[in-house]
Kinemage of the C-alpha trace (Angstrom):
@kinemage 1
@onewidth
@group {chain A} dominant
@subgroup {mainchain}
@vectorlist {calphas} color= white
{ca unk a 1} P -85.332 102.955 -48.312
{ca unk a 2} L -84.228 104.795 -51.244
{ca unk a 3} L -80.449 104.762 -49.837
{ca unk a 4} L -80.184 101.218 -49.339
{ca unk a 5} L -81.033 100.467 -52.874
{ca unk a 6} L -78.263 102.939 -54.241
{ca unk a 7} L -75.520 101.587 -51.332
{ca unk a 8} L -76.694 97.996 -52.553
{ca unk a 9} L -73.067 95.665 -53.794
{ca unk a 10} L -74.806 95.416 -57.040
{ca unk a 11} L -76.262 97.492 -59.882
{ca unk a 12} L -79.692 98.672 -59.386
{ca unk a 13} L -82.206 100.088 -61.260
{ca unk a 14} L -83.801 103.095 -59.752
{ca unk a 15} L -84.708 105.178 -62.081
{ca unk a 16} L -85.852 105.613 -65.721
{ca unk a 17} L -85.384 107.953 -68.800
{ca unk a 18} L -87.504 109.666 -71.286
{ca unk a 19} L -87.958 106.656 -73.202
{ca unk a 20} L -88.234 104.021 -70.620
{ca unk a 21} L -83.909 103.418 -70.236
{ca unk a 22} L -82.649 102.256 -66.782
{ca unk a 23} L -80.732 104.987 -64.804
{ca unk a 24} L -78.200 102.477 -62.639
{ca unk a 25} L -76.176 103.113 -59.519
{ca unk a 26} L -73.346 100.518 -58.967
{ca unk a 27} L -71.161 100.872 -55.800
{ca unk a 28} L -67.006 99.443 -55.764
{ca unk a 29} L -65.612 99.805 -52.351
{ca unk a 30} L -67.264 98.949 -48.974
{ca unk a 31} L -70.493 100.310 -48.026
{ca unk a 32} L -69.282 101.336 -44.360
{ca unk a 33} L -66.671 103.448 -46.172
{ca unk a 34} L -66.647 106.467 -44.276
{ca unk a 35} L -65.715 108.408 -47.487
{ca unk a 36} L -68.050 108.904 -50.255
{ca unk a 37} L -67.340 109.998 -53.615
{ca unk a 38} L -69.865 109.699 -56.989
{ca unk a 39} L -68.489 110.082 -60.401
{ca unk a 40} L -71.022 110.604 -63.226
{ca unk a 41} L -69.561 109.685 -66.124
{ca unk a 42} L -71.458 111.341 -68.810
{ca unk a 43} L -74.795 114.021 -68.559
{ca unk a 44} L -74.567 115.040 -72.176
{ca unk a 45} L -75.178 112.401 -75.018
{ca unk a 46} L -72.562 113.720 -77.468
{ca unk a 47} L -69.650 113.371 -74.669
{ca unk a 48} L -69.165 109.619 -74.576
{ca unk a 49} L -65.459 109.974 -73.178
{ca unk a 50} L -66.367 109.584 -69.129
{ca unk a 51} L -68.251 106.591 -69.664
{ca unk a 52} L -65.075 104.184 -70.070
{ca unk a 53} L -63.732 106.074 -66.816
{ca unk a 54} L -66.622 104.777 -65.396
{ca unk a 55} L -66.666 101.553 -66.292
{ca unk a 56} L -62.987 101.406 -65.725
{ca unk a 57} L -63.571 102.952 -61.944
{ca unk a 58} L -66.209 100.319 -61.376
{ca unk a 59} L -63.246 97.091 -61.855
{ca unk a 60} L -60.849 99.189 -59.705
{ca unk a 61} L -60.491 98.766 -55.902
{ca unk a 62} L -60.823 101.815 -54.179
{ca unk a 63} L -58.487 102.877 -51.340
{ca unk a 64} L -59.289 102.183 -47.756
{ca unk a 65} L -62.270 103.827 -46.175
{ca unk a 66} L -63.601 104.827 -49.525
{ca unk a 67} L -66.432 103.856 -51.443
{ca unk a 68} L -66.927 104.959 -55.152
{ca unk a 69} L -70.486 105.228 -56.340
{ca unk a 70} L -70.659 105.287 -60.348
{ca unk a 71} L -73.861 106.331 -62.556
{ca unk a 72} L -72.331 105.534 -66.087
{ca unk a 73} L -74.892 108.065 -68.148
{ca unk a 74} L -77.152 109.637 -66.875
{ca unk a 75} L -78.706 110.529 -70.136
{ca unk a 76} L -78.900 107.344 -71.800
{ca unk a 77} L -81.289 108.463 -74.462
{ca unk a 78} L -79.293 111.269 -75.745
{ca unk a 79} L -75.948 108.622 -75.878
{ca unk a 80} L -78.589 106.372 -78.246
{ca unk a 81} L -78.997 109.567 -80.626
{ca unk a 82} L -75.491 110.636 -79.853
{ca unk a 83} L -77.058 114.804 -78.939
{ca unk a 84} L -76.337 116.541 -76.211
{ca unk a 85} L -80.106 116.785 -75.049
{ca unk a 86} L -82.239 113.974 -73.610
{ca unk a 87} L -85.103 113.145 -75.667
{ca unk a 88} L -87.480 115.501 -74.691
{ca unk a 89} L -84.477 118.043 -76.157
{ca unk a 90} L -83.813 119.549 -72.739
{ca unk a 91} L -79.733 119.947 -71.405
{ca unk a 92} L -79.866 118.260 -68.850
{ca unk a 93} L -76.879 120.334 -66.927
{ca unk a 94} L -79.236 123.923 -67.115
{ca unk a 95} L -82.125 121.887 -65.901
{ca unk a 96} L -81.437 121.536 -62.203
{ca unk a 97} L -83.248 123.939 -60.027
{ca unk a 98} L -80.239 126.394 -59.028
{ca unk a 99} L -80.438 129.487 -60.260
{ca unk a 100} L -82.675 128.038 -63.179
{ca unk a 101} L -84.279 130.559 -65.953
{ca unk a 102} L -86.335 130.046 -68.992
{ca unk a 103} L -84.707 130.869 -72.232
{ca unk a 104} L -85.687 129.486 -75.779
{ca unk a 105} L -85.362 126.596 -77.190
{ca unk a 106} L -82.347 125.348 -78.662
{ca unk a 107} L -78.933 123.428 -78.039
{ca unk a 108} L -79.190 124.407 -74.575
{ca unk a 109} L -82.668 124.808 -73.585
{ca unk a 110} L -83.622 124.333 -70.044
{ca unk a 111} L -86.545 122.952 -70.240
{ca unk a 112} L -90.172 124.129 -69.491
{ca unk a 113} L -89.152 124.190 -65.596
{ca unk a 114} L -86.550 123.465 -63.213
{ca unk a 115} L -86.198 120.075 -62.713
{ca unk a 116} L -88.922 118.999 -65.303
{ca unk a 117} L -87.248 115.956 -66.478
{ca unk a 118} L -86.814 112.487 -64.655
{ca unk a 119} L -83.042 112.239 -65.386
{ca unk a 120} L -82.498 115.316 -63.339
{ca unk a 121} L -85.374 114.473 -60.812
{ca unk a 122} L -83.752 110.813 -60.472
{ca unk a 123} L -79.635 112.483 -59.878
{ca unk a 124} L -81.354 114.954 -57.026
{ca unk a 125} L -82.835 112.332 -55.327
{ca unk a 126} L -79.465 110.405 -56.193
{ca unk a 127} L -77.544 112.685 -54.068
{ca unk a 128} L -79.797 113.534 -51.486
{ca unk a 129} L -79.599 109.886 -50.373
{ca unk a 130} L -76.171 108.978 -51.072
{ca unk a 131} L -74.621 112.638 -49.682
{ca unk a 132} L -71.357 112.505 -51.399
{ca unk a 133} L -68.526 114.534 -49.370
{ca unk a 134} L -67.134 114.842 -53.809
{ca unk a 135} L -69.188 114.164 -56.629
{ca unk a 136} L -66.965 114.117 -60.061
{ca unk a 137} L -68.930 115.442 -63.086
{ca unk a 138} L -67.481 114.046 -66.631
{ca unk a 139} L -67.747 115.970 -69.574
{ca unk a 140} L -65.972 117.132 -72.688
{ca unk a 141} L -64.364 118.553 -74.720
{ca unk a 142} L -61.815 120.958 -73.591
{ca unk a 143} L -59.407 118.814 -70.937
{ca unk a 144} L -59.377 120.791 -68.036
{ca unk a 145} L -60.497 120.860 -64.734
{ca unk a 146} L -63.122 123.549 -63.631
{ca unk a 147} L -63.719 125.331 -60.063
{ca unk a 148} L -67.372 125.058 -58.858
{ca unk a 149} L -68.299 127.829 -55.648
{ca unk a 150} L -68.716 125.392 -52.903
{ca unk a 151} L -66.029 122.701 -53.956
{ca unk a 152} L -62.940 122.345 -52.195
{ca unk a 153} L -60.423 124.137 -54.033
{ca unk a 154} L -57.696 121.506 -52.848
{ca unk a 155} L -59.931 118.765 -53.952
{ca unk a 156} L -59.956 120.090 -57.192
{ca unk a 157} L -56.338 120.991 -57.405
{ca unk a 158} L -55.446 117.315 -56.446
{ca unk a 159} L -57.333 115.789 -59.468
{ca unk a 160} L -55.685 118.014 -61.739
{ca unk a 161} L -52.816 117.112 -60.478
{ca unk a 162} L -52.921 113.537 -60.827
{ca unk a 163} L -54.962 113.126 -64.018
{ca unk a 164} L -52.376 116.437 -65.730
{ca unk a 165} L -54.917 118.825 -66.336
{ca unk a 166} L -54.881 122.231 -66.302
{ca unk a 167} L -57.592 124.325 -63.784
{ca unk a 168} L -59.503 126.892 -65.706
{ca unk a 169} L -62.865 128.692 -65.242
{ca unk a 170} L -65.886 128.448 -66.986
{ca unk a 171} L -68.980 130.816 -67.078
{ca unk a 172} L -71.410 130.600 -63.959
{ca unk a 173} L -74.201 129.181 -66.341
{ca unk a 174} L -77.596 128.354 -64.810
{ca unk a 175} L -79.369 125.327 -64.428
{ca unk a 176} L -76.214 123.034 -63.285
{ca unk a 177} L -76.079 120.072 -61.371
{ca unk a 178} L -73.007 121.196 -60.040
{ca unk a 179} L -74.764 124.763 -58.908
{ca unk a 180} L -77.472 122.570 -57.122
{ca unk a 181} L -75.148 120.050 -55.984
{ca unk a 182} L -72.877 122.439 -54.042
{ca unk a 183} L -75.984 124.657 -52.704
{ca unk a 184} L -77.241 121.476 -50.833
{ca unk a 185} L -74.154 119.903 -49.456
{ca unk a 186} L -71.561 122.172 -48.726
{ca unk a 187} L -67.988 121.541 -47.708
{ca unk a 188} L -66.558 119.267 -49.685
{ca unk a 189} L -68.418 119.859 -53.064
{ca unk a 190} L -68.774 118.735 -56.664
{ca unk a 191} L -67.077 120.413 -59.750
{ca unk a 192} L -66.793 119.583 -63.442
{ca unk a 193} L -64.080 117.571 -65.412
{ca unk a 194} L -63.728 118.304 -68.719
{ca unk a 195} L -62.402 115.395 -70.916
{ca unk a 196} L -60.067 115.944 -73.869
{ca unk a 197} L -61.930 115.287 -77.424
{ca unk a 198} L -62.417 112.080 -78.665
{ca unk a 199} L -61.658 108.490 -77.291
{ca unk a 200} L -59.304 108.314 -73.987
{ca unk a 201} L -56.234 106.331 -74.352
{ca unk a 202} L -55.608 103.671 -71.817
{ca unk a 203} L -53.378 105.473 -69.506
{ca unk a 204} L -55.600 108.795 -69.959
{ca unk a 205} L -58.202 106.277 -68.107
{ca unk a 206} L -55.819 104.908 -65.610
{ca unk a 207} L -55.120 108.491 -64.527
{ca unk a 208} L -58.283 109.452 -64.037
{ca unk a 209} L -58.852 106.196 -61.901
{ca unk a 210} L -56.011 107.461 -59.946
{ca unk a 211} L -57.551 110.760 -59.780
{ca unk a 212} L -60.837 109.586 -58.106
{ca unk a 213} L -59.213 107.444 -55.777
{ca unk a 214} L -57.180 110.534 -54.899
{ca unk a 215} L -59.590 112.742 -54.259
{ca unk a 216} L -61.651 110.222 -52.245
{ca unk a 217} L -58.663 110.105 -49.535
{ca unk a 218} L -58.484 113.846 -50.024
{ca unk a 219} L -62.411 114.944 -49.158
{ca unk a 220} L -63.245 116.367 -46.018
{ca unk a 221} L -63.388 114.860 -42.899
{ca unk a 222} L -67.240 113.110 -42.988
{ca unk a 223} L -68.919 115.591 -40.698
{ca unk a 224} L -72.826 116.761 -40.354
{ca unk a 225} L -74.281 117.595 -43.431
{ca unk a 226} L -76.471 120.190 -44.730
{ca unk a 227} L -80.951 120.053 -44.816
{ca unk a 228} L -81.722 117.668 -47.223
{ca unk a 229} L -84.287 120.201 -48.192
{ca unk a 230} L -83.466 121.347 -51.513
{ca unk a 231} L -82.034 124.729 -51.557
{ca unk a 232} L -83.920 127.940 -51.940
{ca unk a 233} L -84.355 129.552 -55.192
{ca unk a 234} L -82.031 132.281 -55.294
{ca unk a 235} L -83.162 135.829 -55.801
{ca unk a 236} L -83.760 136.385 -60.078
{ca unk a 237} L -81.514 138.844 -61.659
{ca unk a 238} L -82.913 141.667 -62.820
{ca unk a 239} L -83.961 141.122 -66.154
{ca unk a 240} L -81.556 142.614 -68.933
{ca unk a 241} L -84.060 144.133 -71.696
{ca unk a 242} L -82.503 142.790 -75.094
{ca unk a 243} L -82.044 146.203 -77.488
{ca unk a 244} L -83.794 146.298 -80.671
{ca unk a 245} L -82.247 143.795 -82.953
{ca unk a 246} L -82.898 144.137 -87.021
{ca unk a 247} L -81.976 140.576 -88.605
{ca unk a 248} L -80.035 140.825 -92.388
{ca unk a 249} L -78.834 137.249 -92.535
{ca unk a 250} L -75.574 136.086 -95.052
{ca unk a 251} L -75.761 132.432 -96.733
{ca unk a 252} L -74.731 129.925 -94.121
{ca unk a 253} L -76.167 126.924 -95.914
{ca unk a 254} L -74.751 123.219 -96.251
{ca unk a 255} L -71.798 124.063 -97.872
{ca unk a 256} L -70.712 126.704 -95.770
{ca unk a 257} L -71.477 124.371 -92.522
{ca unk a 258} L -69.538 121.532 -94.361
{ca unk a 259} L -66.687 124.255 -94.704
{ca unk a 260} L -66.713 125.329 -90.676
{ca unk a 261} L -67.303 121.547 -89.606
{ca unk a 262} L -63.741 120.590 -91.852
{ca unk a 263} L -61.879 124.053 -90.414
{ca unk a 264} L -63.378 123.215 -86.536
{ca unk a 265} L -61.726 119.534 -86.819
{ca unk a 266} L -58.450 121.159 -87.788
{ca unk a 267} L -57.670 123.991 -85.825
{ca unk a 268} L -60.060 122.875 -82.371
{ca unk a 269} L -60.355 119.132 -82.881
{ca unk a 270} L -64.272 118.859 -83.404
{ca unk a 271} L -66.183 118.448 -86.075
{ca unk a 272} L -69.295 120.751 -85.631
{ca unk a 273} L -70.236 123.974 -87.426
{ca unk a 274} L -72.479 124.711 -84.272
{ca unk a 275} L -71.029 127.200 -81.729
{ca unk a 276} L -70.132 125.390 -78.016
{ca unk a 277} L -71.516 127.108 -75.057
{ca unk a 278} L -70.394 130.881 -75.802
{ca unk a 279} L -67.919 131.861 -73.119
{ca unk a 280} L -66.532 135.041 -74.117
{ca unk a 281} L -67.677 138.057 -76.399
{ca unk a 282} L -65.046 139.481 -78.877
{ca unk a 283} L -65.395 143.013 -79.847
{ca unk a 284} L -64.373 143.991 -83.593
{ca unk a 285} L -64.677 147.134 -85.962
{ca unk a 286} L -64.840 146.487 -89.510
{ca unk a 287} L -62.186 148.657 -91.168
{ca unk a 288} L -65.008 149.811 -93.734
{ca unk a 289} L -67.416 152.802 -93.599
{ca unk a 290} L -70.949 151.017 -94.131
{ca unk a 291} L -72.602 148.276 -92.812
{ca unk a 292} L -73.627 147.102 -96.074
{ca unk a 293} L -69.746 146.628 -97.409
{ca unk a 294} L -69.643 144.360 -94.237
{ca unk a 295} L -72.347 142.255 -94.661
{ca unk a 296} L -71.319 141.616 -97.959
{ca unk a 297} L -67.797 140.539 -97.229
{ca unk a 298} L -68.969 138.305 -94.872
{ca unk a 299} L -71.947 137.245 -97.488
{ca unk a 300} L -68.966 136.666 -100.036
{ca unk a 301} L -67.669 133.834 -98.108
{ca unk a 302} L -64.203 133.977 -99.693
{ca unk a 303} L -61.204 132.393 -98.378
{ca unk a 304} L -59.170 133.755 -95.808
{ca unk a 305} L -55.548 132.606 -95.139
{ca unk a 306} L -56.302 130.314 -97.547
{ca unk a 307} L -59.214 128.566 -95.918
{ca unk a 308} L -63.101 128.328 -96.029
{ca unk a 309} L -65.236 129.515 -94.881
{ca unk a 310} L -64.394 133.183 -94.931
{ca unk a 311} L -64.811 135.177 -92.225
{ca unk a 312} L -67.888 136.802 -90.479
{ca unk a 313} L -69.484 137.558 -87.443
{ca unk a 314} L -72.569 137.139 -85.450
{ca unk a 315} L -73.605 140.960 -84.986
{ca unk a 316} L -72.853 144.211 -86.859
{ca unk a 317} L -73.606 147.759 -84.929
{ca unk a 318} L -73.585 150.685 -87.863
{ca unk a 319} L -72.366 154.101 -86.952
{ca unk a 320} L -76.181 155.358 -86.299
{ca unk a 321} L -76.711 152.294 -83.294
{ca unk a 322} L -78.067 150.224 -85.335
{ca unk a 323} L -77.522 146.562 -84.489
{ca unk a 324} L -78.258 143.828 -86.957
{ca unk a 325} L -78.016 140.267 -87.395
{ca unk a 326} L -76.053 138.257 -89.853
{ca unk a 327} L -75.708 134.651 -87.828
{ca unk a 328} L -77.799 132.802 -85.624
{ca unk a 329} L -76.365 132.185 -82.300
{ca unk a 330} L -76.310 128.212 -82.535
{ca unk a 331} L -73.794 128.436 -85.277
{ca unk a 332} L -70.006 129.035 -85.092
{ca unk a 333} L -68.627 132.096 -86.761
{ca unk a 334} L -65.116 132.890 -88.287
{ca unk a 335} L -63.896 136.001 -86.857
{ca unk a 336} L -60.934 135.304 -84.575
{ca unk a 337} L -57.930 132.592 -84.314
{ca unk a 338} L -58.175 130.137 -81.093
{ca unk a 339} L -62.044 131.171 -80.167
{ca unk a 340} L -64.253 130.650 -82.973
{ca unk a 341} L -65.699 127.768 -81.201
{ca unk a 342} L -66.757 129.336 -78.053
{ca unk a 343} L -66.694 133.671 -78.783
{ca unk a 344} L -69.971 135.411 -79.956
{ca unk a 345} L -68.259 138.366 -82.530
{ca unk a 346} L -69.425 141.762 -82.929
{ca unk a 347} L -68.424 143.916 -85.368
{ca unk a 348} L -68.776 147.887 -85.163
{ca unk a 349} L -68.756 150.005 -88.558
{ca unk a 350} L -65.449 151.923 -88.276
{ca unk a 351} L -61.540 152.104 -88.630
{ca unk a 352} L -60.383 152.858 -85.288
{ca unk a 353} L -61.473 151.786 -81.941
{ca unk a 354} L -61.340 155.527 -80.980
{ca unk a 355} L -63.917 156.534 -83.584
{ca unk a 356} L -66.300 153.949 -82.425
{ca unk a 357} L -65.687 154.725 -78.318
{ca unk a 358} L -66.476 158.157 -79.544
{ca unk a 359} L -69.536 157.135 -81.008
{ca unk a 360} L -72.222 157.711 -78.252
{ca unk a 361} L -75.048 155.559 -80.220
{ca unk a 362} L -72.624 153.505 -81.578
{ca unk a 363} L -71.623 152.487 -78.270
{ca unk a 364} L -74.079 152.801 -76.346
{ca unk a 365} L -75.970 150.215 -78.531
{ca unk a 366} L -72.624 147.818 -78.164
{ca unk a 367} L -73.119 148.016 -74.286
{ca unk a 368} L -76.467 147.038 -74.808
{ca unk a 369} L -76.377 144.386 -76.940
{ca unk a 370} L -73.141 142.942 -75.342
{ca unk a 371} L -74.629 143.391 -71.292
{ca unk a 372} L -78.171 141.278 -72.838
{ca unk a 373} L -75.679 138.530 -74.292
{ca unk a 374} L -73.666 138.382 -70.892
{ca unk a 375} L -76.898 137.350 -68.808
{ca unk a 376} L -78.361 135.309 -71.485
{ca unk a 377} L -75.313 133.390 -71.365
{ca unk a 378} L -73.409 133.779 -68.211
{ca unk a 379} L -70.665 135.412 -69.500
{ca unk a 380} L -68.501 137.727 -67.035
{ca unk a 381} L -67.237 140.752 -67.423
{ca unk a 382} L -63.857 139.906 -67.450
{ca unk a 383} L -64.627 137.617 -70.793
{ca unk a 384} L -65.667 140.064 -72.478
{ca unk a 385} L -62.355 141.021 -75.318
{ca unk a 386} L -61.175 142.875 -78.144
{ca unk a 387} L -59.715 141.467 -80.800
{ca unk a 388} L -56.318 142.100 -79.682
{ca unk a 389} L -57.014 140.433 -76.657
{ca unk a 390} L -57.287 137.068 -78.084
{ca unk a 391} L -54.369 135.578 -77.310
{ca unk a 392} L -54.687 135.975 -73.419
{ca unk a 393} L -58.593 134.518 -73.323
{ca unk a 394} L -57.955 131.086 -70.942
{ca unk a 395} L -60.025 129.088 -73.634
{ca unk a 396} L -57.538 130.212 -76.228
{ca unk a 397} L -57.345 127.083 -78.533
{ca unk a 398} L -55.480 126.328 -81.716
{ca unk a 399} L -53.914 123.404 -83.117
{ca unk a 400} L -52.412 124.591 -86.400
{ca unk a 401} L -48.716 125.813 -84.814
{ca unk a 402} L -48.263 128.500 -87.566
{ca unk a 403} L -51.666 130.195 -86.595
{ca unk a 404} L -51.295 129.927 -82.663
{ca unk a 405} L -49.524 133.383 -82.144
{ca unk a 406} L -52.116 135.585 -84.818
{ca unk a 407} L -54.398 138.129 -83.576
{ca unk a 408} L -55.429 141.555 -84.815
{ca unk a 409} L -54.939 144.825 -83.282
{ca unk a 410} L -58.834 146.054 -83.028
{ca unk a 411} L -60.178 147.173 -79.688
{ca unk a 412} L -56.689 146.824 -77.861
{ca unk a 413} L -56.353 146.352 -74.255
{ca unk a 414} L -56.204 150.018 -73.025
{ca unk a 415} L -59.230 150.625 -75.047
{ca unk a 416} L -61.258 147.197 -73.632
{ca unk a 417} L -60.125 148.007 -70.153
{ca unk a 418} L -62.446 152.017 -70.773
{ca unk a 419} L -65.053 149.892 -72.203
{ca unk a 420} L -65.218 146.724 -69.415
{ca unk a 421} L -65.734 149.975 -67.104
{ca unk a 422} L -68.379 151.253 -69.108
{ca unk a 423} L -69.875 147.851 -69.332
{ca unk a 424} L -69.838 146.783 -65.290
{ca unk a 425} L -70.841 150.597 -64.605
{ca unk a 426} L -74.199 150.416 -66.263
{ca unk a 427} L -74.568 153.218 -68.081
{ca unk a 428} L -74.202 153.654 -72.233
C-alpha cells in the first residue's frame, strides 16, 4: 500500500515532522519507468541550495524509461529555523541505523538511538518501498561530488561530469543515510552531492537537472534486489578510551566569534565561527618552550597577517604529556591556511618536530589524543597532517589568491609519514 501512495502522479503526504510538517513524495516521469532514481534535495536545514534542484527536477521531463522521485526537504523544521538539526536537535544524516553510535550532544548529535526520529523513520520506509537503483543526496557546502561504498563508481563519475564537479572523499562518518541506503540495496547505490555555498545560479540548476537525468539512463540494469529487511548492525569498534584531558580555556567570546565569522566569509565563503564536520587533524609544535607562553599567545588574540582573530588551536600537549584544552570542538580555530574550517589543530610544546618525535610522553600522549579524535569523528589515517602538509589535504580551500600557496614547515612529510605508522600501528 505504502508504494502506491509514493508512485502516485501527484504529491502526497506520507509522513510528518517533529512539529507536525508534511514530508511529500512527488513523482515526474512515468510510473512503469523501469528506472528509478530519488533525489533528496535537502536533509540539513542550513543547506537550502538542493531544494531549487528539486523543484526545478520536478517541471523537467525525464528521459525515457525513467522516473524521478523528488522529496524536496526532508527536514522541514530545521529549513523553518534555518539549523542543521531537526527540532528535536538531532542530524538527521548520523541518525540512520548504519553503523550508528552515541556521542554527545551537539551540532552533530545522533540522537538518543538509531533511527529515533520520524524524518529518518519516514526516508527508510521511503526507500524500502520505492527501491531506487540511485538515490541523489543534496547537500552543501563544498561543490563536489563524494564516493559512497556500495555506489556505482561510474554513476558517480557521470554526475560529476555533467554537473562540473570535482570527486573527492569525505570521512566514513556514522549514522548516514547514505551508509544505510547502500547496505540495503546494493548495486547501483546512493552517494552524496555537495552543493557550492550559497544560492545556485540558473544554469548551476540546469546542470544538475542534466545530471539526474544522466545518471537515471546510466543506473544499473533493474535486476533483483536485496531483503527489504533492514541491514544488520555491524560489529561496534572497539571503543577508543579518550586520554586524560585538563581544560585551560582562552577568551573566545562574541567578539572573537564576530572576528572568525567575518575571516570564514572571506577566505572559505561562509559565515560561521563554528567548525564544519572535522575531516582532518593537523599536527603543530609551538616554537616556544612552555605551554603557558602558548596559551597566552593564543589568549592574546592579536592579529596575524594582518587579520583577526589571531591564531590558536584546539589542543596543546606540553613536553611532560600533558594534554590540555584551549577550544571547544564546535568552534573553528585559526591555525592553518585553506583548513580552518574543517581541521581540529594540535599543538606540541617544542621547536623541532624531531624533539617532539623524541619525546616518548610527549608523543605518546599525541597518539592518544589524536587515535580518540579519529573514531569520534571518522577521520582516517591518511587525514591525519602536519602543518607542512597543508597544501596537499583534498579539502584544501582558500579564496584570498595571495594566501592560497602559504603553509609552514612543522611536522613535514617525512616526519608525518614515521608518525601515520606509529598512529595505524597502535602502539605510543
Amino acid at each position: 500500500m505504502f508504494a502506491a501512495l509514493v508512485t502516485a502522479a501527484a504529491a502526497v503526504i506520507a509522513g510528518q515532522s517533529v512539529e507536525g510538517r508534511p514530508l511529500v513524495v512527488e513523482r515526474t516521469g512515468p510510473p512503469d519507468a523501469p528506472r528509478r532514481v530519488l533525489v533528496v534535495g535537502a536533509v540539513h536545514g542550513d543547506e537550502p541550495a538542493g531544494r531549487r534542484i528539486a523543484a526545478a527536477l520536478l517541471r523537467a521531463t525525464p528521459p525515457r524509461g525513467v522516473q524521478v522521485h523528488v522529496i524536496r526537504d526532508l527536514n522541514p523544521d530545521g529549513s523553518r529555523r534555518g539549523t542543521r538539526q531537526n527540532a528535536h536537535g538531532v542530524d538527521l544524516n548520523r541518525n540512520f541505523p548504519h553503523r550508528w553510535r552515541r556521542a554527545p550532544r551537539g551540532r552533530f548529535w545522533p540522537g538518543r538511538r538509531a533511527a529515533s526520529e520520524p524524518e529518518t523513520r519516514w526516508a527508510m520506509r521511503t526507500i524500502r518501498a520505492l527501491r531506487p537503483h540511485v538515490t541523489v543526496w543534496l547537500h552543501q557546502p563544498y561543490a563536489f561530488v563524494v564516493p559512497s561504498d556500495g555506489a556505482a563508481p561510474r554513476v558517480l563519475r557521470r554526475y560529476a561530469r555533467v554537473a562540473r564537479l570535482p570527486v573527492r572523499r569525505l570521512p566514513r562518518y556514522r549514522g548516514t543515510a547514505t551508509g544505510w541506503e547502500n547496505a540495503l540495496l546494493p548495486g547501483g547505490g546512493a552517494f552524496v552531492v555537495e552543493l557550492a555555498a550559497g544560492v545556485p545560479s540558473r544554469a548551476t540548476v540546469r546542470r544538475h537537472v542534466r545530471a539526474v537525468f544522466a545518471v537515471g539512463r546510466a543506473a544499473p540494469a533493474p535486476a533483483a534486489r536485496a531483503s527489504d529487511a533492514p541491514p544488520d548492525q555491524e560489529e561496534p569498534e572497539p571503543e577508543v578510551e579518550k586520554p586524560p584531558v585538563a581544560w585551560d580555556r582562552i577568551p573566545y567570546g562574541a567578539a572573537r566569534k564576530r572576528q572568525m565569522r567575518r575571516y570564514a566569509r572571506r577566505h572559505y565563503g561562509i559565515g560561521t565561527h563554528l567548525l564544519e564536520p572535522p575531516r582532518t587533524i593537523v599536527q603543530h609544535f609551538t616554537a616556544g618552550d612552555t605551554h603557558a607562553s602558548a596559551r597566552d599567545h593564543f589568549a592574546a588574540n592579536r592579529p596575524d597577517l594582518g587579520e583577526l582573530p589571531g591564531t590558536c588551536a584546539h589542543f596543546v600537549i606540553d613536553r611532560r604529556g600533558t594534554i590540555r584544552q584551549l577550544v571547544s570542538l564546535r568552534l573553528m580555530c585559526r591555525h592553518v591556511v585553506g583548513l580552518n574550517h574543517v581541521a581540529i589543530g594540535i599543538e606540541h610544546v617544542g621547536r623541532s618536530d624531531a624533539q617532539v618525535m623524541g619525546n616518548r610522553r610527549q608523543l605518546g600522549a599525541s597518539l592518544r589524543l589524536t587515535r580518540w579524535l579519529q573514531q569520534r569523528y571518522a577521520i582516517p589515517t591518511r587525514h591525519v597532517i602536519g602543518h607542512a602538509e597543508s597544501l596537499s589535504s583534498p579539502f584544501h580551500r582558500e579564496r584570498v589568491r595571495a594566501w592560497r600557496r602559504l603553509t609552514h614547515g612543522d611536522f613535514k612529510r617525512a616526519t608525518m609519514r614515521r608518525y601515520r605508522r606509529r598512529l595505524a600501528g597502535g602502539g605510543a
